[in-house]
FIZA-140600 format. One line per field, with one value per residue (C-alpha): residue in three letters; residue number from 0; x, z, y. Coordinates in Angstrom, 1 decimal. Layout:
! FIZA-140600
torlo = Ala_...
palo = NUM_...
c1 = X_...
c3 = Z_...
c2 = Y_...
This chain:
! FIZA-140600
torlo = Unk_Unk_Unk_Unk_Unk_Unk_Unk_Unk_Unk_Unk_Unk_Unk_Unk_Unk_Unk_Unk_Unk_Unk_Unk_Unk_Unk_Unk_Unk_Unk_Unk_Unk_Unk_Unk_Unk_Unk_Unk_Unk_Unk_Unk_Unk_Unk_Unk_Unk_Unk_Unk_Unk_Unk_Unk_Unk_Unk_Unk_Unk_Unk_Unk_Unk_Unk_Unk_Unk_Unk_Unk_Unk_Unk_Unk_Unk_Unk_Unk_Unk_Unk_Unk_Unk_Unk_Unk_Unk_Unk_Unk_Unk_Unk_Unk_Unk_Unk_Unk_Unk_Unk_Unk_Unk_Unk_Unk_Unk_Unk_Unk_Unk_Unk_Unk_Unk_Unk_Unk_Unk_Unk_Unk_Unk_Unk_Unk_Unk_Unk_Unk_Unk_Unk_Unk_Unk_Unk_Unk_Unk_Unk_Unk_Unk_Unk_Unk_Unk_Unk_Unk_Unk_Unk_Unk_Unk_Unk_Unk_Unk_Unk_Unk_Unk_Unk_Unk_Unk_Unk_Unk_Unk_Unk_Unk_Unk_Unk_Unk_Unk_Unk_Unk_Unk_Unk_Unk_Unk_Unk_Unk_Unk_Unk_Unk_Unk_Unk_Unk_Unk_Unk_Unk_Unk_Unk_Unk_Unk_Unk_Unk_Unk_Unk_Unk_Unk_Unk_Unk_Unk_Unk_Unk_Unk_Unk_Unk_Unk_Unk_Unk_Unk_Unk_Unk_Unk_Unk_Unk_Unk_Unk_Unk_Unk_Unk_Unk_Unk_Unk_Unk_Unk_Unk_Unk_Unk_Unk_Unk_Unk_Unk
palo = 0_1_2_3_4_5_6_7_8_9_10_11_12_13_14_15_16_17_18_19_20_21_22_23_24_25_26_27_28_29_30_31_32_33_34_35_36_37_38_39_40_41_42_43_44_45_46_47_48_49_50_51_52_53_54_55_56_57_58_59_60_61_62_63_64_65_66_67_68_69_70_71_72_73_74_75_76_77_78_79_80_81_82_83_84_85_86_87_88_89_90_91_92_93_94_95_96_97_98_99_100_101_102_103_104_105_106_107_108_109_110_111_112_113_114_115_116_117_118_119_120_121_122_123_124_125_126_127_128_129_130_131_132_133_134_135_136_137_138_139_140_141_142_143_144_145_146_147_148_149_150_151_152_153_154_155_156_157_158_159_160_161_162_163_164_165_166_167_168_169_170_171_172_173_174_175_176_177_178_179_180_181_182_183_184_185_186_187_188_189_190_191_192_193_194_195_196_197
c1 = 14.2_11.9_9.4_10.7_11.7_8.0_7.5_10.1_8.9_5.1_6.4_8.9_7.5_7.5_3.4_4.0_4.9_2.5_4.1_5.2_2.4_-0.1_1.9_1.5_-2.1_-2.3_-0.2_-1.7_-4.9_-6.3_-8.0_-6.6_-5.9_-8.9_-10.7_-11.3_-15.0_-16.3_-19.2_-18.3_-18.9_-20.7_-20.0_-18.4_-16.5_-12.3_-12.8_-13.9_-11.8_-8.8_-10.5_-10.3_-7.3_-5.9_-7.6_-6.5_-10.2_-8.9_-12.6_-14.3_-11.3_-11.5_-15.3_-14.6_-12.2_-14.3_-17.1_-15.0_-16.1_-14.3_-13.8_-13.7_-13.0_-9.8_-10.3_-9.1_-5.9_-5.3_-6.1_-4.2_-1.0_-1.1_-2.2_0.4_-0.5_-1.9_1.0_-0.5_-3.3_-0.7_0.6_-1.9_-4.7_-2.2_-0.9_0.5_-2.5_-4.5_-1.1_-0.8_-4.0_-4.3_-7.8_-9.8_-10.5_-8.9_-7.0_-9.4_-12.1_-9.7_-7.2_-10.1_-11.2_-7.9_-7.0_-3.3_-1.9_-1.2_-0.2_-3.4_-1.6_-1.8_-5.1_-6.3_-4.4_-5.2_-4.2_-2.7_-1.4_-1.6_2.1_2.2_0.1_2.1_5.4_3.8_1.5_2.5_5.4_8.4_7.2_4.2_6.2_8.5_5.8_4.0_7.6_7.8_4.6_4.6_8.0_10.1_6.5_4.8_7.3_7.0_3.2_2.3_-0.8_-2.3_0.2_3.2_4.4_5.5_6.0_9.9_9.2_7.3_9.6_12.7_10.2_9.5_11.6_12.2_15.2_13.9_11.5_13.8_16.1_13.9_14.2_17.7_19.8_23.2_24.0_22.7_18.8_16.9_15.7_18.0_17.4_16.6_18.1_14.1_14.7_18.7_18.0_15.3
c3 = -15.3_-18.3_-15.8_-13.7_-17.0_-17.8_-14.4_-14.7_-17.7_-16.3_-13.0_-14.0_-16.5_-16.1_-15.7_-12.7_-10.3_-8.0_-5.2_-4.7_-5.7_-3.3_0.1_-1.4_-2.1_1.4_3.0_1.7_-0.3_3.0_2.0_4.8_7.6_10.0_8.9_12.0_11.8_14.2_11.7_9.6_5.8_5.7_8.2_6.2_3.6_3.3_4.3_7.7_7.9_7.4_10.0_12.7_12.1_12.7_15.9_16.8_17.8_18.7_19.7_16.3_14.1_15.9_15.7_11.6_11.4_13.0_11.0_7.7_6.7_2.8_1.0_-2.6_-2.4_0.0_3.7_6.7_7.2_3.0_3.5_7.0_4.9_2.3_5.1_5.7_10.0_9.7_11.1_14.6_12.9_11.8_15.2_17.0_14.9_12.2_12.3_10.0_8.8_8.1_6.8_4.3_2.7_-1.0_-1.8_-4.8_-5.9_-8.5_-7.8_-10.3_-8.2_-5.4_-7.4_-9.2_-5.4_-4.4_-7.6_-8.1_-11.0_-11.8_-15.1_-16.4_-16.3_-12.4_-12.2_-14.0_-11.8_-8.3_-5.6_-3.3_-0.2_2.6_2.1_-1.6_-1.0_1.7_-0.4_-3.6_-1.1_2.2_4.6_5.4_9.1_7.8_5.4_8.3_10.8_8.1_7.0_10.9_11.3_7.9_7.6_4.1_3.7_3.1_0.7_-1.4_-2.3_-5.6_-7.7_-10.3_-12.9_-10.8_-8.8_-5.5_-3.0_-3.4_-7.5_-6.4_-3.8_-6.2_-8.7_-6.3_-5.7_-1.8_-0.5_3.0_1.5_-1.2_1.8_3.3_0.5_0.1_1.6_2.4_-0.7_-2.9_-4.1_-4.4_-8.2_-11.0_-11.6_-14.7_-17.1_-15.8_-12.3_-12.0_-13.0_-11.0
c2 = -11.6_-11.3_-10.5_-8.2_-6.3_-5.9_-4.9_-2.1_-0.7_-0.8_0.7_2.8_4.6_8.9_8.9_6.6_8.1_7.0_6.7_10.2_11.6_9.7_10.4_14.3_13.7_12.0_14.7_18.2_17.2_16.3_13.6_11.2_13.6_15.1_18.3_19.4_18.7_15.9_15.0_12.0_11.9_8.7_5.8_3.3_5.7_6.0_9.3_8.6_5.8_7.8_10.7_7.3_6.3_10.0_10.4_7.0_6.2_2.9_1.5_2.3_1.3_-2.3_-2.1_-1.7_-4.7_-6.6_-6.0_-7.0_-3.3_-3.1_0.3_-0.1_-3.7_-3.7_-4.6_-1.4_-3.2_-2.3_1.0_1.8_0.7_3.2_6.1_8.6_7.9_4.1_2.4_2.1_0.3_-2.0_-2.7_-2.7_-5.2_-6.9_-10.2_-12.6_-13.9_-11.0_-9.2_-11.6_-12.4_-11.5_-9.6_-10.3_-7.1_-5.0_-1.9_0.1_1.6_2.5_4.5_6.3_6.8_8.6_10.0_7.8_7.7_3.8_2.2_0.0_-3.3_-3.2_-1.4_-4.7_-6.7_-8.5_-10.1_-7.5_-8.1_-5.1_-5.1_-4.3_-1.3_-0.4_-0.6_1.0_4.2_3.4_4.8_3.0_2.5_0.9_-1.3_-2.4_-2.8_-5.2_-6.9_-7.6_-9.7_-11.1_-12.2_-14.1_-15.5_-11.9_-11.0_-14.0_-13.6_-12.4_-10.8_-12.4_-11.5_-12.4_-9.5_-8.8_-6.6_-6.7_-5.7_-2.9_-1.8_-1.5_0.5_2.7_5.9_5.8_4.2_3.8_1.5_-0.4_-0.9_-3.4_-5.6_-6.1_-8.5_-7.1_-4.9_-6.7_-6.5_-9.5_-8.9_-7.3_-3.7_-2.9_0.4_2.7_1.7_2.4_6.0_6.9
């Protein structure tokens, strides 16, 4: 419990709102939709990642996985999580293996990348799993498609400092996504006072 109250009051507190705040960045920033243009930034940048996945160019996404391509330390499947159309990604080149690797790298250079607003105890943090990113940036479908493949085993992982995908889920302000982490009505970690009122 001790934990999960400093989770809450890292998580939960008003400058992170992260969560809301990326999908709108995603969404209308443009930043991971197409531009229209058929010219690619730079081959192995987010940017043209993100222009892929939205044309579902289904041969050069798997040509990137392949390749073990990273983009500020976090392999594609990382990134198609937290994209606002990555979920066929997801489907179509996730399994529970690769879904439930943790990477190395810190969150830092990523969220300077995209501009998210995260507290600095999980920027210093590591140890993600796809499906943390998905539950903290990601969509619900994405989440679920993830959840699928990964199963109780996914969920159970942690960072380096001890949190899951099921603590960042209940901080984060989406019941589509919390839903997926509770077991009948009843959540699987207590709330605490910052997350009952958002």
């Amino acid at each position: 419990f001790r934990k999960y109250k400093e989770l809450s009051r890292v998580l939960c507190c008003p400058n992170l709102r992260a969560s809301i705040r990326t999908e709108r960045f995603l969404q209308n920033d443009n930043l991971f939709s197409m531009s229209g243009n058929d010219e690619y930034q730079e081959e192995n940048s987010i940017e043209n990642f993100a222009y892929l996945i939205d044309s579902q160019d289904e041969e050069k996404v798997r040509e990137i996985i392949r390749r073990g391509d990273e983009f500020k330390g976090f392999p594609p499947l990382f990134i198609a999580g937290m994209h606002t159309n990555g979920t066929w990604v997801l489907e179509k080149f996730g399994t529970k293996d690769n879904l439930s690797e943790g990477c190395p790298s810190k969150l830092t250079d990523l969220a300077e990348h995209l501009s998210l607003d995260v507290d600095p105890d999980i920027l210093a943090d590591y140890g993600f799993t796809p499906l943390m990113l998905a539950v903290m940036f990601g969509p619900p479908k994405s989440v679920e498609t993830i959840l699928n493949k990964v199963g109780k085993d996914g969920i159970k992982k942690e960072t380096n400092k001890n949190y899951t995908a099921s603590q960042f889920a209940n901080c984060r302000n989406d019941d589509s996504i919390k839903k997926y982490f509770q077991s009948g009505m009843r959540r699987q970690c207590q709330p605490c006072q910052a997350c009952s009122l958002m």
